[in-house]
N, C-alpha and C positions, 0 to 999 in steps of 0.2 A: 552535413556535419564534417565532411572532408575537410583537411587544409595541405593545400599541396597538392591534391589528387591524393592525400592518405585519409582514409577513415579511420574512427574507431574499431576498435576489437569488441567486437559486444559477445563473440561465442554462443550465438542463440541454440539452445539446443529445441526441438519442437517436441516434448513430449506430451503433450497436453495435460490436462489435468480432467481430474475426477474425482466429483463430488456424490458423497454417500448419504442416500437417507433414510432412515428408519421411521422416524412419527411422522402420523399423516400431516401435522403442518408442514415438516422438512417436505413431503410430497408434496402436498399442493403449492409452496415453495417451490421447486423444482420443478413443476410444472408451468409455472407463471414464469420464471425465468427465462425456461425455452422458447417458449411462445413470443418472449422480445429478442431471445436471440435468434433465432430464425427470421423472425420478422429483418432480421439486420444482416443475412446473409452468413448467420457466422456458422461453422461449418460443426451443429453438435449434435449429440445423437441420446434421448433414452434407452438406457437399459434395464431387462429383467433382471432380475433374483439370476437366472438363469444363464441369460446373454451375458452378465457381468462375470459368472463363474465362470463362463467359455474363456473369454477376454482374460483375465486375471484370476489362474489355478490358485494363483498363492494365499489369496483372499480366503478369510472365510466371511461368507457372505450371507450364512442363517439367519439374521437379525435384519438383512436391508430389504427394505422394500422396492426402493429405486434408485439409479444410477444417472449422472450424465458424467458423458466424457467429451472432449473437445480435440477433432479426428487431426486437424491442421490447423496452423496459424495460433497456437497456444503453446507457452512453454516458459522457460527460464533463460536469463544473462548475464554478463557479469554487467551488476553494477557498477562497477568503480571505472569499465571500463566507457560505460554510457554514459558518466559524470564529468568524466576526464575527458569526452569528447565536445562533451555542452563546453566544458571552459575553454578545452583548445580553439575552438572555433570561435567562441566570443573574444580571445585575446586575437585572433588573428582578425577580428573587425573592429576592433580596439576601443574592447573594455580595456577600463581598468579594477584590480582588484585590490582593496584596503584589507588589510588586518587588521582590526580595530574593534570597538564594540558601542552598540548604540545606549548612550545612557542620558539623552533627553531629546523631545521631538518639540518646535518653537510654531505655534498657529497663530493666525490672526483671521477671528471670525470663522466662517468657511472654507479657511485655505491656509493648510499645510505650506509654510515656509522654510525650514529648515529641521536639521536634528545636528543634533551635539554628539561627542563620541570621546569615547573616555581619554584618550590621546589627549584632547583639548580643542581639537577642531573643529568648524562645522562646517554642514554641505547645505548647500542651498539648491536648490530645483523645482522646477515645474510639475515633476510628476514623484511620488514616493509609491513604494512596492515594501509590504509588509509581506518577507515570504520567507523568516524567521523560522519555521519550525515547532519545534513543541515549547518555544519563550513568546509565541507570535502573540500570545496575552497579556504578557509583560510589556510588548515593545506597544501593544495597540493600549495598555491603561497609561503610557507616558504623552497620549493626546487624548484621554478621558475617555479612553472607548473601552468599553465592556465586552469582552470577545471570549465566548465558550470554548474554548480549545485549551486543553491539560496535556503534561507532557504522562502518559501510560506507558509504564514498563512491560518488556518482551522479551523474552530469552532465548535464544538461537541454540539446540543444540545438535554436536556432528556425533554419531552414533557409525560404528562399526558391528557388521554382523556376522554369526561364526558360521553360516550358510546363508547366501545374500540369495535374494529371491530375483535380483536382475538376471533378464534374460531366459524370465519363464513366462515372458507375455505370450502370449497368440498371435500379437498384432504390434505392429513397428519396430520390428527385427529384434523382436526380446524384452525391450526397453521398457519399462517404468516410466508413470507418469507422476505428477505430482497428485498428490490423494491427500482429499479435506476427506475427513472423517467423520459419520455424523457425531461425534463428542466434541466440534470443533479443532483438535488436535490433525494437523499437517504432517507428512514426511514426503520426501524428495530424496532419488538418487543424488549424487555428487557425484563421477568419478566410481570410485570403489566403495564408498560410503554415502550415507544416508545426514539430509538436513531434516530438524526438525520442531517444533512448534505448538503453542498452544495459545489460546486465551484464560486468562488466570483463573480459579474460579475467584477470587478476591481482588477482583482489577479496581484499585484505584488509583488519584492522581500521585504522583511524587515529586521530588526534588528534581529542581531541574539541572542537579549535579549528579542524579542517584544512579549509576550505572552499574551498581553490583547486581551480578546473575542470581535468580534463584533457582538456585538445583534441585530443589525438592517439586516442582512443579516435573521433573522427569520422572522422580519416583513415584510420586503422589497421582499423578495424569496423566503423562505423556506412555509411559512403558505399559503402565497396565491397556491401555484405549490400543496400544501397538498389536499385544501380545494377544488380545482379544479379538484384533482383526488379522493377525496372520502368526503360523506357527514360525513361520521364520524370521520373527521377531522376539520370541520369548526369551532366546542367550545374544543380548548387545551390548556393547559396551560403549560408554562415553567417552569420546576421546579428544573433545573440545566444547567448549561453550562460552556465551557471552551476551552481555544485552545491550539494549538500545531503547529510544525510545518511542510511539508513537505521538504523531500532533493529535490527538482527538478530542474529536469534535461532541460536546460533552448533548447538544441537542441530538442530531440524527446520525453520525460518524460519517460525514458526507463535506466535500470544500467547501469553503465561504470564497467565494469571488467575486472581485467588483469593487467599488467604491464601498464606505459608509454613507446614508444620505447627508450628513453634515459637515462630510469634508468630502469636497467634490476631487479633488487632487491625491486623495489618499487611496492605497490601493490594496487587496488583501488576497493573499493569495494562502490560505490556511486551515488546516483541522483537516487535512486528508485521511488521518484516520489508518494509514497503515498501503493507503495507494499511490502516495506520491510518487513514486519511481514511474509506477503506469500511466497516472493523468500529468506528467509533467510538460511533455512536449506540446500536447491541447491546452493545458493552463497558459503555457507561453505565449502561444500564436493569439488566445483568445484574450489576454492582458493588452497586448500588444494592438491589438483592434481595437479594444476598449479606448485606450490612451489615443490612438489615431485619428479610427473614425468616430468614438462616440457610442458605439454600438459593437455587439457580436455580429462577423457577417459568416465568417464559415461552420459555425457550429452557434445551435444557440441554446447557451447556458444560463441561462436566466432562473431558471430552478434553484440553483445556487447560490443566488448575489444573496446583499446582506440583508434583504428584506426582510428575508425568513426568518432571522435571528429575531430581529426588532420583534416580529409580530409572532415567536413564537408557534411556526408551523413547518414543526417536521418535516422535511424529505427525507425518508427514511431510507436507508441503505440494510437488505434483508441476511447479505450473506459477507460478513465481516469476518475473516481470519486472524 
């Protein structure tokens, strides 16, 4: 991703994260998760009731049954900086980027020909890439394809604390990791402050203009599931917030990738569900193969082409944030 010999500023911090569970499914859940990641080299570890209260004093930990945390190679970056580096480098191999918006796709038979764009222009090409986001349903019903993917609202919020519990770890010089909760509710250090999160308990689809935050999912959710897992979360304050949205995937919250089988040239890269940022750089390489050779050859993601959708068979994704 370099240009120049400069790279991106990604700021990875490793704190890994940990994931909490209470009901025996989140356990056996948890269970079944480690066993592929291990199986995968990845560096994580269960813990007791006990080992987890060693690890993290600030915790209260009466309610959990099990733990996993993720010792290296797990953590946070800055986004805009990872984003900012995919285009640097694509301009320096010369893409071009339009501003523009797509508002008709033109086929003949099994083969995608061109798309319209509201400007008045069209593009013509050999290969098209549907990688659109949470309208990726809109832009796939302008060539008559039916595609499960809703844009679901998510509200980010920064929270300040009037005793912060950083730097009462046991392990990694103090630091805090990122902590899913078993109520599904998220926090993360920032800095001096805390990011944080939730799955709604009323999630559904919206406008694909709808960007107003709901606050009441901090008071309603997010503080009580906080204040219940650590005393030093019961006096915080909010001192930012905002949303976004996810592409999801309304079958298993998992990518669609691949062609459609009716248009051999049409290409979809969509419904990540809230992982785009993680699976973007393997969605790339592995489009990129697709378009080339015909096939995945470094990874094979086959699990996820558009078969599933057609035929209605979940690949289900168990541990959605």
């Amino acid at each position: 991703m370099s240009v120049n010999g400069n790279g991106p500023s990604l700021k990875f911090h490793e704190g890994g994260y940990l994931f909490l569970a209470k009901s025996d499914l989140q356990v056996e859940t948890m269970r079944q998760n480690n066993s592929v990641q291990l199986a995968n080299n990845a560096d994580v570890v269960l813990w007791s009731t006990l080992e987890l209260a060693n690890a993290f004093p600030h915790l209260n930990v009466s309610d959990i049954k099990l733990a996993s945390y993720g010792r290296s190679g797990e953590g946070w970056f800055d986004n805009v900086g990872f984003v900012d580096g995919f285009k640097r480098k694509a301009l320096d191999l010369g893409v071009k980027f339009l501003k523009d918006e797509v508002v008709g796709l033109n086929k003949d038979k099994r083969v995608l020909k061109s798309i319209n764009l509201k400007s008045g222009k069209k593009i013509c090409s050999g290969h098209f890439i549907n990688a659109s986001g949470a309208s990726a349903a809109k832009i796939a019903g302008y060539a008559g394809i039916e595609l499960p993917v809703a844009p679901r609202k998510r509200t980010v919020f920064v929270f300040d604390c009037e005793n912060s519990p950083q730097g009462t770890a046991s392990l990694n010089n103090g630091l805090l990791p990122l902590m899913v909760d078993n109520t599904g509710v998220y926090c993360r250090p920032e800095g001096k402050v805390f990011i944080t999160g939730c799955v709604p308990h009323n999630d559904f689809n919206v406008d694909y203009d709808d960007f107003n935050p709901n606050y009441a999912e901090f008071e309603d959710i997010i503080w009580p599931a906080l204040a219940n897992r650590s005393k030093y979360f019961e006096a915080i304050k909010v001192k930012n917030y905002w949303a976004g949205h996810y592409a999801y995937n309304l079958l298993d919250q998992n990518m669609i990738l691949g062609c459609h089988p009716e248009l051999e040239n049409f290409y979809f890269a969509n419904g990540f569900s809230g992982h785009g940022l993680q699976q973007a750089p393997a969605t790339g390489r592995a489009l990129s193969e697709l378009i080339i050779y015909g096939a995945f050859r470094s990874l094979d993601l086959s699990p996820f082409c558009f078969e599933r959708i057609l035929e209605n068979k979940p690949f289900l994704e168990k541990a959605i944030v």
